[in-house]
Structure formats: C-alpha cells, structure tokens
C-alpha positions as CSV (number, residue, x, y, z in Angstrom):
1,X,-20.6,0.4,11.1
2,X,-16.8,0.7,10.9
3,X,-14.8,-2.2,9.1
4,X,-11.8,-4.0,10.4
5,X,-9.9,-2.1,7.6
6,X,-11.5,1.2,8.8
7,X,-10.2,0.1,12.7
8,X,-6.8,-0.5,11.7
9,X,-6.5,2.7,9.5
10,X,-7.8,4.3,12.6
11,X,-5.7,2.5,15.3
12,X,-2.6,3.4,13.3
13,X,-3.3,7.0,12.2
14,X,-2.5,5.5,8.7
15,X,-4.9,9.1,6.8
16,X,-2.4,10.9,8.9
17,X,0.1,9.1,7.3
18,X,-1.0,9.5,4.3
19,X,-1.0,13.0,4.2
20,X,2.3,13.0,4.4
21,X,2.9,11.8,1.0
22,X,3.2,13.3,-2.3
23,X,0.0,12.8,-4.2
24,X,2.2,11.5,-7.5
25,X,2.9,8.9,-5.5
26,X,0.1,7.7,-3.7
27,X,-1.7,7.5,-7.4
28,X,1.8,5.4,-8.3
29,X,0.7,2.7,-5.7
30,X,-2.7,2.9,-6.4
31,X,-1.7,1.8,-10.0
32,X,0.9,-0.3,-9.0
33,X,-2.0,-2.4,-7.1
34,X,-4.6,-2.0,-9.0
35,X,-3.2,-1.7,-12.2
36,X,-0.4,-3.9,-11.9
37,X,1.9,-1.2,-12.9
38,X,5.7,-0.8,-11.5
39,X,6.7,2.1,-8.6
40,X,9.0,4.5,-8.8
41,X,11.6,3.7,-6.0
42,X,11.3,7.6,-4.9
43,X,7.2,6.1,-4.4
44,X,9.0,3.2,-2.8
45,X,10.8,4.9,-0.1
46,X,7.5,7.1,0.3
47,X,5.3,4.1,1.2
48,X,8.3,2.3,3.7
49,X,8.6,5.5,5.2
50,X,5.1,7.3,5.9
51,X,3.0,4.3,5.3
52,X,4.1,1.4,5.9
53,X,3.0,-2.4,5.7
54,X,0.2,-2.5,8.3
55,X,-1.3,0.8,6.6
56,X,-0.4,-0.4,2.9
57,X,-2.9,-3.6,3.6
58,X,-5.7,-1.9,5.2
59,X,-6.3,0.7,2.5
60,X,-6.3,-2.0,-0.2
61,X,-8.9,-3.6,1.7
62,X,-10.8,-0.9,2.7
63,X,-10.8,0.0,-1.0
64,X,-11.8,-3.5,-2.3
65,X,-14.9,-3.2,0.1
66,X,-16.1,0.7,-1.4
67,X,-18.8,-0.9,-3.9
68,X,-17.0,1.2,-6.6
69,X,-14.6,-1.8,-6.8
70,X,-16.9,-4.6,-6.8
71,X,-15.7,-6.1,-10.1
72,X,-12.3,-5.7,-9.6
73,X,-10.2,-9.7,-9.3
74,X,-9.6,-8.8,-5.2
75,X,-7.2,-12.2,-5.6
76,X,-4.9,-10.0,-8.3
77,X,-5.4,-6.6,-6.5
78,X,-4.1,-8.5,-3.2
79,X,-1.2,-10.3,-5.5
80,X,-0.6,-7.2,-6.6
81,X,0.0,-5.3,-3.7
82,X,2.2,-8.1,-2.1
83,X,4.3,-7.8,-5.5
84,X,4.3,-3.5,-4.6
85,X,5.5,-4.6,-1.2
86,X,8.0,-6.9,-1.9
87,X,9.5,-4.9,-4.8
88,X,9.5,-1.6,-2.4
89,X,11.3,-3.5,-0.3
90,X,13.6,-4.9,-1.9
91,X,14.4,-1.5,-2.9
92,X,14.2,0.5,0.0
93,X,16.0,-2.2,2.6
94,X,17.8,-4.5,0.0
95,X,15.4,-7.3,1.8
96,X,12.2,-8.2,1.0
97,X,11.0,-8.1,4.4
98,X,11.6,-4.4,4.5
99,X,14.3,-5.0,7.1
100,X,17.8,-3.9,7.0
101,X,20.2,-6.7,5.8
102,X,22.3,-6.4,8.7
C-alpha cells in the first residue's frame, strides 16, 4: 500500500524531477537534512529549480518511513530540512519563501 508521501511524489512527478539533478547534489541535501550539514547554493538553485518544496517534503518523509531510518530524531531531520529550505531560499530568491522580492 502506497503512502501519502509515495502519492505526492507520484502526483507531482517529483523521481522525474529528480533525475534531473546532479547526483553531488542530491547527496548535498540528503546531508544537509539528515546530517545537518550546509548546501552549496549551486545544490540550492538545483532543489528550487527541479525539485521544489512540495517534492523536497515528501522525499524526507517517505525516507523517515523506509525502516532503514527508524532511529533517526524525525523532529531534527524535519528541522533540518525546513533550515535546507529556508537557507536555499534565501539564496536562490533573496526570500525565504522562495519567492521573488519584488
């Protein structure tokens, strides 16, 4: 049985997405979330662009639920991906919204 994370990554072609993006960084946001490590704004313009937010969330979920995980702190992976996003964004946009200051 499909997960809500698994129906979002599928309503939004988010593996497509994916694909899309260099595998340096898509292993940079993996350890940005789940190693609370920082992104390289190239990473950061890769994840606004291909990805994006709806996408970003669902495959940290969808992760946190493979048993592999289990022991990770999901409250820190979750604070930690919210730090990714808002850092990204403020890189990519210049707001942390990921929306053009206009």
């Amino acid at each position: 049985m499909a997960s809500q994370s698994d129906d979002i990554i599928k309503a939004n072609n988010c593996e497509e997405k994916a694909r899309k993006m260099d595998s340096f960084c898509l292993n940079e946001i993996f350890e940005g979330v789940f190693k609370s490590k920082d992104v390289e704004p190239y990473c950061c313009t890769q994840l606004y662009d291909y990805i994006g937010q709806t996408c970003h969330e669902a495959f940290v979920k969808r992760t946190l639920e493979n048993p592999k995980f289990k022991n990770e702190n999901a409250t820190q992976i979750y604070l930690n991906s919210g730090r990714v996003s808002f850092n990204c964004g403020l890189i990519v946009t210049g707001s942390p919204t990921g929306q053009p200051n206009n």
